[in-house]
N, C-alpha and C positions, 0 to 999 in steps of 0.2 A: 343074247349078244351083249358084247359093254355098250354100255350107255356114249363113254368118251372115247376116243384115240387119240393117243398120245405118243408125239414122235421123241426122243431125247440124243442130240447128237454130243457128241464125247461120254458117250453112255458108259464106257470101261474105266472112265477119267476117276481123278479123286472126288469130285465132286459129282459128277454125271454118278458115278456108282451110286453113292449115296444115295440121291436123287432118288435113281431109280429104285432102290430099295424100299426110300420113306413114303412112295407113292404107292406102291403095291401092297407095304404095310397099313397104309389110311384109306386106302379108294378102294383094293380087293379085285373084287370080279366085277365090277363098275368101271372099271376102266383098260383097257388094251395097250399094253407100251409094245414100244418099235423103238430098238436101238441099235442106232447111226454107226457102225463099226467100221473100221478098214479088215481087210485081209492079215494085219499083223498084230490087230487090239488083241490085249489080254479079258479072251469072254470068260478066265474061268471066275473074275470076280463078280461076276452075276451069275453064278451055281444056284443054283434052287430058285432062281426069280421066272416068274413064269415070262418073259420077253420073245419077241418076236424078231431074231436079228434081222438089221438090212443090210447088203454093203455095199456102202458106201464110202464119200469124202467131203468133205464142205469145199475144197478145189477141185472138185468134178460137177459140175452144173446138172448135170444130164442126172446124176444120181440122186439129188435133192430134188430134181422133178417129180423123180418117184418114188420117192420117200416119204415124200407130202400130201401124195395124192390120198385123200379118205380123209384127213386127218385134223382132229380139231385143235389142240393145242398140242406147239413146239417150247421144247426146253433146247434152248442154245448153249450148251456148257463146253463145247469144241473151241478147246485155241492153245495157243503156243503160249506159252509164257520163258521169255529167256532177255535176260539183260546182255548177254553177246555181241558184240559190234559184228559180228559175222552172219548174225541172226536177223538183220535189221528188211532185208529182203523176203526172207521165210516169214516172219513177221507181219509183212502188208500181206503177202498173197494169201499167209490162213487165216489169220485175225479180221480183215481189214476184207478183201477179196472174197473170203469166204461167208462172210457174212452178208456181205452183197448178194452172193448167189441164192443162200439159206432164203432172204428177204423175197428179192424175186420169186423164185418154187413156191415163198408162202402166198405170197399173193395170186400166181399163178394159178396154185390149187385153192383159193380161197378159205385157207385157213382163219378159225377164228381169233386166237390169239397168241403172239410171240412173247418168250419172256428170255430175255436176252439176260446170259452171264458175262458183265461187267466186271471192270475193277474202280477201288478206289484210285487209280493211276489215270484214269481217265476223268477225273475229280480235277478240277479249277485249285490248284493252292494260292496262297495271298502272299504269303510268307511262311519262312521256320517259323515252328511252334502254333500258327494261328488253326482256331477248331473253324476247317473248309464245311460251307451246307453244301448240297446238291448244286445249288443253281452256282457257285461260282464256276466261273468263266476260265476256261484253257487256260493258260499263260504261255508266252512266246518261247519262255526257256525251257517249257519241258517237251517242247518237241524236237527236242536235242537229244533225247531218250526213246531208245525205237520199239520197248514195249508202251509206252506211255501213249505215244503217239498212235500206235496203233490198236489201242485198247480206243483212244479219243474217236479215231477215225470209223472204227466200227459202230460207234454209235450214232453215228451221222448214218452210217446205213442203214441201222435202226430207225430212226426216226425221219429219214428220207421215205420208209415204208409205212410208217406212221401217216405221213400226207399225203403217200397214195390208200389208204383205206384198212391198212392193218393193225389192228390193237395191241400196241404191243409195251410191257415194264423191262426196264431195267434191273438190276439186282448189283449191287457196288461193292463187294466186299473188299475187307480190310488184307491183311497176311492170316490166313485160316490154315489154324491148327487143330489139332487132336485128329481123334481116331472113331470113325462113325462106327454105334454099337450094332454089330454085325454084318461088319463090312471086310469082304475078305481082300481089298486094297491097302496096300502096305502103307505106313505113313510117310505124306508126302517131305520133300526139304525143310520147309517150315519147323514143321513137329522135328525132325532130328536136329535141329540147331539146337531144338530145347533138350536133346539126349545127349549131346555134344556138352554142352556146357557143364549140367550134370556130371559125367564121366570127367568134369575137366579137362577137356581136352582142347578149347580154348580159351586163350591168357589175357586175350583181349576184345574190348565191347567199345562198337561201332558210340560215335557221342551223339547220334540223333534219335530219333523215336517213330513210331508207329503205330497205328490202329490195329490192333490184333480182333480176332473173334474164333470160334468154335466154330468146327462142321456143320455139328448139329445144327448150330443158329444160321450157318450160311444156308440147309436146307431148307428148313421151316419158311426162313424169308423167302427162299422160290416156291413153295406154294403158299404163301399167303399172298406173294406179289401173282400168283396165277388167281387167287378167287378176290382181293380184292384191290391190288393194284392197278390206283388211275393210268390212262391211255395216252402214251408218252413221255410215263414219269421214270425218275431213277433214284434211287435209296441207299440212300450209304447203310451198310451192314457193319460196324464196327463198337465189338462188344466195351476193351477199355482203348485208350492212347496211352501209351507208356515210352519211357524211355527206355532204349537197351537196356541200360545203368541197370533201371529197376525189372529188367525182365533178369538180367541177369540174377540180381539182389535174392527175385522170388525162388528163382530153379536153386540156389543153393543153400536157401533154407529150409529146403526137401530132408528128412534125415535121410544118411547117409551119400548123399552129395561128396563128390570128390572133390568137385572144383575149388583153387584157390582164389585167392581177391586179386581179381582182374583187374584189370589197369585200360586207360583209353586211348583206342588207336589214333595213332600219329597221323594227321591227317595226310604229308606228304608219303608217309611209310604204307599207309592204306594205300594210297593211287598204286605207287611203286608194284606192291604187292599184287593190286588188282590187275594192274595191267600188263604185268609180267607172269602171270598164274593163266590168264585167258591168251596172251599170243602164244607159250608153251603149250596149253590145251589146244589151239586150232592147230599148231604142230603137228601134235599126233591126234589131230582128230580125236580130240575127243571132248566131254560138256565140260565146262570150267564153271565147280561153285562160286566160285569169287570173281569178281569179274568188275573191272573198272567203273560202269556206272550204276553196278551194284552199290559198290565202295562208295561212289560221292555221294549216290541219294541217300545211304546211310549215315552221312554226315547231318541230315535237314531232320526237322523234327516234324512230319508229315502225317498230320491230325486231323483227324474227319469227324461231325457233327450227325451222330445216331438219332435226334429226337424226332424226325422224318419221320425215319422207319417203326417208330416207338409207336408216334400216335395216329401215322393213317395207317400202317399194315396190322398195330397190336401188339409188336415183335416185342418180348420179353428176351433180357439178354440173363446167357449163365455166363455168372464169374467168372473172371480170366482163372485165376487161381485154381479153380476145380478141373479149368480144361488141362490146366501144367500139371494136376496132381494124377490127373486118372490117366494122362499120356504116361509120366513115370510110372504107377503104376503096373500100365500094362508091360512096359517096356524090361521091369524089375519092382519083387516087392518092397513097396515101401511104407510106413506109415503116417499115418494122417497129421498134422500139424495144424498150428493156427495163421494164420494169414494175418501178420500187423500192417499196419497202413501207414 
């Protein structure tokens, strides 16, 4: 029999996949996964992984009851992510509501330890441009943003199950890109921004910036944050901080890169753009990439402080650069160049 059980909810997810792969590749027959599916997940991206599906929801209470039951450690990786002003409801009840319930079933069944998928969106900024640690504090104006707030909110439910007796990390990652090695999950939004550009096929780059990191480093950080992340703590996962500018700068010094020299979005023509692409998308129902408070927070230069993660989890980061080479790569052959600085 495995030694461990291990529940993993958004197990179909881009990062849940992963997860579950890098854990059956390191643990083996030592450990038993159980993954948290609904009736419409895509299970065939876990083909060959030996899983035990459950189905489930993290909005069904009654299904995290007995999801949990047996089970030594939970991977939280189930949530919405959408910047949508129409999303802002859907939002509290899976992110925020659902994690409330996950927390309860854990403590319920007395699970040994939660490790909860986080964003950096749930990160304290100071100002544009400043490098945020962990411990900064909320600010009043980013719960004016209803993934932010509800990425904030769920960790209150985290750590509300903290002080009733549950041991549980955080995991904070940046905008994670690439493509996990043997992962049959298509690459998420992020990574085709970077195939976009490439292809040239956008003329223009947002003027703020971002923490970017690799898959791969976002998995590694959830099980190092499972065997040695302190009880209550959270870890920014974020490999460089970059500007658009220079994310753009690097994808089109890929050879054979289509894209031309970009220019930067007009801040009133960004709103415009955002907010007229997402009420047309709620029109005909359907997801709007771009979307108004997409658009603003891309204006801010939203930088998060790695040494956290570095020195109590270990966490060595891979170059950004290798992660935008082997995503082109995959995506079309190209070859290797030098990364100037």
């Amino acid at each position: 029999m495995p030694d461990i059980k291990i529940l993993v909810t958004g197990a179909t997810g881009y990062i849940g996949s992963a997860l579950v792969l890098a854990i059956h590749r390191k643990y083996g027959k030592q450990v038993q996964i159980k993954a948290l599916v609904r009736k419409n997940s895509p299970r065939h991206v876990l083909k060959g992984v030996p899983v035990e599906f459950i189905d489930g929801d993290v909005t069904v209470p009654l299904s995290l009851w007995e999801a949990t039951k047996n089970v030594d450690v939970v991977f939280h990786t189930a949530a919405l992510v959408s910047y949508q002003q129409r999303d802002r409801r859907k939002l509290y009840k899976i992110n925020v509501l659902g994690t409330r319930h996950l927390v309860d079933a854990c403590l319920r069944n007395q699970v040994k330890k939660l490790i909860h998928t986080s964003s950096v969106a749930a990160v304290g900024v100071i100002e544009s441009g400043a490098l945020n640690p962990e411990s900064q504090a909320f600010e009043p104006w980013q719960h004016r943003y209803g993934y932010m707030a509800a990425k904030y909110l769920s960790e209150l439910e985290v750590l509300r199950g903290t002080f009733e007796g549950l041991h549980t990390v955080m995991v904070n990652p940046g905008a994670v890109m690439g493509s996990y090695p043997g992962s049959l999950y298509p690459v998420n939004s992020a990574s085709s921004f970077i195939e976009d550009i490439y292809k040239g096929l956008i003329p223009f780059y947002p003027t703020g910036g971002v923490g970017f990191v690799d898959i791969s480093d976002v998995v590694t950080a959830h099980l190092l944050a499972w065997e040695r992340g302190e009880n209550g703590e959270r870890y920014n996962i974020v490999s460089e901080n970059l500007t658009y500018k220079a994310l753009f700068d690097l994808t089109t010094r890929v050879p054979g890169s289509r894209s031309r020299t970009a220019e930067p979005l007009n801040k009133w023509f960004g709103r415009v753009l955002g907010m007229g692409t997402e009420v047309m998308a709620s029109v005909m129902r359907r997801t709007s990439t771009v979307t108004f408070d997409g658009v603003r927070l891309a204006e801010l230069a939203l930088y998060f402080d790695n040494s956290k993660s570095k020195q109590a989890l270990g966490l060595k980061y891979r170059p950004f650069v290798e992660t935008v080479l082997d995503l082109l790569r995959a995506s079309q052959a190209t070859k290797p160049f030098l990364h100037k600085a």
